[in-house]
C-alpha positions as CSV (number, residue, x, y, z in Angstrom):
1,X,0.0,0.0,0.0
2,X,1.8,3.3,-1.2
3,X,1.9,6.6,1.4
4,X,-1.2,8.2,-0.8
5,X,-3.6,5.3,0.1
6,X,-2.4,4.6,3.5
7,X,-3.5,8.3,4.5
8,X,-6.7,7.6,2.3
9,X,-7.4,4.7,4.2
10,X,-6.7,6.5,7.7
11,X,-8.8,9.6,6.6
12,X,-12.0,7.1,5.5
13,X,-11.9,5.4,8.8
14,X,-11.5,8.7,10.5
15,X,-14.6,10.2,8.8
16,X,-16.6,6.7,9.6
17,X,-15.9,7.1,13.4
18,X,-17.0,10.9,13.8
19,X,-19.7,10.3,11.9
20,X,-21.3,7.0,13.6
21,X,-19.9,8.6,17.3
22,X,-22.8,11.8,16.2
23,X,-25.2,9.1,15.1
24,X,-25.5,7.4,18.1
25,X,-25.2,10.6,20.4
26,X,-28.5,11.7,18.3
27,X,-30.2,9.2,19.1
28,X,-29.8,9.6,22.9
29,X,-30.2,12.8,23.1
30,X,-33.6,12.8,21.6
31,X,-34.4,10.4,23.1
32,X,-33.4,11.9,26.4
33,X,-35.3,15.0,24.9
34,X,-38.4,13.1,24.5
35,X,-38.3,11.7,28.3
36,X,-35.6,8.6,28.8
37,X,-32.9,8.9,30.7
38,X,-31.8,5.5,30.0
39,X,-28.5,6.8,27.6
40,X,-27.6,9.3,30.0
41,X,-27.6,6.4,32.9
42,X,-25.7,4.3,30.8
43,X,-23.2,7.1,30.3
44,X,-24.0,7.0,26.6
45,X,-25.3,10.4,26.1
46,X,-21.3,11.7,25.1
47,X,-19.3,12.2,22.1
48,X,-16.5,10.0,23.3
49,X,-15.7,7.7,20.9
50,X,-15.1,5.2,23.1
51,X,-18.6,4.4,24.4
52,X,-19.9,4.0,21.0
53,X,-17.5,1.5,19.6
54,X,-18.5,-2.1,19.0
55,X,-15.9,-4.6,18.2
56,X,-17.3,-6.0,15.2
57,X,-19.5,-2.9,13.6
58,X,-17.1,-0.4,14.0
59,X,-14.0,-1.6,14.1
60,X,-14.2,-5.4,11.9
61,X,-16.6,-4.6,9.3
62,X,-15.3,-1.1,8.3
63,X,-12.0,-1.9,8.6
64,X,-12.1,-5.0,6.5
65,X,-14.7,-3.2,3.2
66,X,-11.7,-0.1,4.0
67,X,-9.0,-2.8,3.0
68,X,-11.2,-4.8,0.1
69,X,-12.0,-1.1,-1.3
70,X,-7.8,0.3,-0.9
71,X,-5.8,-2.6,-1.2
72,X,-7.7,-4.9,-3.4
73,X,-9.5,-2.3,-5.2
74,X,-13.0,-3.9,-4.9
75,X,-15.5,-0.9,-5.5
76,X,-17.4,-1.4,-2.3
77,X,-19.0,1.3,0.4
78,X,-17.4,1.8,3.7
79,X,-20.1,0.9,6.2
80,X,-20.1,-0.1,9.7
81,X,-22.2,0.9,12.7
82,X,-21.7,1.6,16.4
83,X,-23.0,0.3,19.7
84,X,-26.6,0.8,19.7
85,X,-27.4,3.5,22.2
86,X,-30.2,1.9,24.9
87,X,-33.6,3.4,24.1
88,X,-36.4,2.5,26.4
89,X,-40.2,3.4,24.9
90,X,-41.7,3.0,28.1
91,X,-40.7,6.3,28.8
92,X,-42.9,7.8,25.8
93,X,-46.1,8.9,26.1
94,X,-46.5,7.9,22.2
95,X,-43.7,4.9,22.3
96,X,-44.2,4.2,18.4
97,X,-44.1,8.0,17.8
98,X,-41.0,8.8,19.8
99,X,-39.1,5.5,18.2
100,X,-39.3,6.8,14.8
101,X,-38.4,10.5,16.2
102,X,-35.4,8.9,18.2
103,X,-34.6,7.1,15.2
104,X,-34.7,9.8,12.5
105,X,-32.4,11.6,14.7
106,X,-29.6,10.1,13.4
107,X,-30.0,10.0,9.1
108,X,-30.7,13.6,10.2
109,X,-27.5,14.6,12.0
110,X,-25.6,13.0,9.2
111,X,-27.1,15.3,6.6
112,X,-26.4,18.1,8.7
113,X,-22.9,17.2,9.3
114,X,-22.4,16.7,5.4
115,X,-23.5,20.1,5.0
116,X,-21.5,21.7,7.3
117,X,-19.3,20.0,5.0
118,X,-19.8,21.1,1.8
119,X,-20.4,24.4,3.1
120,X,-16.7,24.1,4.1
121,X,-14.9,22.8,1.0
122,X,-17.3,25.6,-0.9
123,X,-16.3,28.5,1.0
124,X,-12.7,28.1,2.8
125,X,-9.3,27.4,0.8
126,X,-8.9,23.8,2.8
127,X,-5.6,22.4,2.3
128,X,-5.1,19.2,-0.1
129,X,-5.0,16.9,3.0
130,X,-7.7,18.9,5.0
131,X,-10.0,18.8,1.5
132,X,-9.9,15.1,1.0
133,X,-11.1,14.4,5.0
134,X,-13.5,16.9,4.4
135,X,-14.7,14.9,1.1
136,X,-14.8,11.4,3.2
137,X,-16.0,13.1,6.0
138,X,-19.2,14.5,3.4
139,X,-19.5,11.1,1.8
140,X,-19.4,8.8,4.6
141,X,-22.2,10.6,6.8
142,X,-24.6,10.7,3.5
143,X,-23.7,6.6,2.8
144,X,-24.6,6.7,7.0
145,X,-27.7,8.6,6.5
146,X,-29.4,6.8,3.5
147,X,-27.7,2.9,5.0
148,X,-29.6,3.8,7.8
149,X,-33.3,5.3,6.5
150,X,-33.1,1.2,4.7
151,X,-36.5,0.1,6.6
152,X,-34.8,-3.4,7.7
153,X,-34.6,-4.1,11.5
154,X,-32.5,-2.8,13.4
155,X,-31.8,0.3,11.2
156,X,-33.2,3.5,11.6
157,X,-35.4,2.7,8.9
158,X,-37.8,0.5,9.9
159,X,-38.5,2.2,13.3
160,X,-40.1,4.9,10.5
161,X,-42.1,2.3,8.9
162,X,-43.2,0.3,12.1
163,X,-44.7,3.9,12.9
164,X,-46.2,4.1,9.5
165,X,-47.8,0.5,9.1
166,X,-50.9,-0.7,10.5
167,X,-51.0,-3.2,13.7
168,X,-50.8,-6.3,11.5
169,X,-47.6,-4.9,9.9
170,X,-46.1,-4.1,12.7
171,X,-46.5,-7.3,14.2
172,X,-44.8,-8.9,11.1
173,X,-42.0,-6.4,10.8
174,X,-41.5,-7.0,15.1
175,X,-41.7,-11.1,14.2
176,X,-38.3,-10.8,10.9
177,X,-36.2,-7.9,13.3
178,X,-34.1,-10.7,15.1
179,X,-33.1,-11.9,11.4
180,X,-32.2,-8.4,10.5
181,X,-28.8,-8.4,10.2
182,X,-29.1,-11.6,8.2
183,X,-30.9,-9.9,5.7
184,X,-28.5,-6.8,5.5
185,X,-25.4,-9.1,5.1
186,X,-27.7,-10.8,2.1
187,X,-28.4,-7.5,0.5
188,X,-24.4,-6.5,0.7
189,X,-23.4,-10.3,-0.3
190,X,-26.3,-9.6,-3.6
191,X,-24.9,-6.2,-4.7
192,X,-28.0,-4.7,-3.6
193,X,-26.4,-2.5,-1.5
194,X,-23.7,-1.4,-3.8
195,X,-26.3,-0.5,-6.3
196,X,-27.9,1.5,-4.2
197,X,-25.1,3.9,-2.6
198,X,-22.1,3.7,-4.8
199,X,-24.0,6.4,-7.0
200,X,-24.5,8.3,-3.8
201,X,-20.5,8.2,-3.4
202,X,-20.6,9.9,-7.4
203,X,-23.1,11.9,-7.1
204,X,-21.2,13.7,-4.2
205,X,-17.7,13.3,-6.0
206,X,-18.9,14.8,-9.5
207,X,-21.1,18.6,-7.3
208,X,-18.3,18.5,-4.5
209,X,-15.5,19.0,-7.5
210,X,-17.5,20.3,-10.0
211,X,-18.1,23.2,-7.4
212,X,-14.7,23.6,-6.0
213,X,-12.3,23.0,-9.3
214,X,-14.9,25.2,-11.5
């Protein structure tokens, strides 16, 4: 691996930790908004990376698409996930309501984080090494944000739709959720999820330089 990837491959990871560490903090703190304490008892409700981290989401799993997608060149998406912060609905007074809230928290600080990003590499003269973080950094948290919205338990996105659907449907979607991650590691192994954000990752490359080198 020459210098220039090594710090490419640094910089990704980099960007993937800040950006899941403000994910999960989100989701505390509405939900700490909303009326649970149970984050802030756990001592989750902080930016410290370290009480996010989980072995295999945010260390294994990004670390080993980082080294398919840097040293073996496979075109894949950098994704991972932290250590779920502990949300407890009882604390609601509309438990279905407040999940989906809780859990839209997240997508939503990554967009905002990905602005403050382009907003950045638009309107300051970053160095070459400063620019490409900043262009991981804006990536990463939109890959984070639309990964997440994905309506298959656990993500973010099917505490939307078990808002959304009727009793019956909720019941069903309640009944698959302990096979979620199953089904996620079947949509990766299909190319489903490639399909679906690699474009993302283009779409971002082709208006963040288009703006900047114009």
């Amino acid at each position: 691996m020459s210098l220039a990837m090594a710090l490419e491959f640094v910089m990704a990871l980099g960007a993937f930790f800040l950006a899941v560490v403000f994910h999960e903090y989100a989701h505390g703190r509405v939900a700490y908004a909303l009326g649970d304490p149970t984050a802030r008892d756990a001592r989750r409700l902080t930016l410290n990376p370290l009480a996010h981290i989980d072995p295999v989401g945010t260390v294994i799993l990004p670390l080993l698409l980082a080294v398919l997608r840097f040293v073996f060149s496979m075109n894949l998406p950098i994704l991972g996930y932290a250590k779920p912060v502990p949300i407890n609905p009882i604390y609601f007074r509309h438990p279905y309501q407040g999940m989906m809230l809780v859990a839209l928290a997240g997508p939503s600080i990554n967009l905002l984080l990905a602005s403050i990003g382009v907003g950045l590499w638009h309107l300051v003269n970053l160095p070459e090494l400063l620019s490409d973080f900043v262009f991981y950094f804006v990536v990463i948290n939109i890959i984070l944000a639309v990964f997440n919205l994905i309506p298959v338990p656990p993500l973010d996105g099917s505490r939307v739709l078990l808002y959304l659907l009727p009793e019956g449907g909720k019941r069903l979607l309640l009944i698959i959720e302990p096979f979620g991650f199953v089904i996620i590691f079947l949509l990766l192994y299909a190319g489903v999820l490639e399909h679906l954000l690699l474009p993302i990752v283009s779409w971002v490359g082709e208006v963040l330089l288009g703006g900047r080198f114009s």
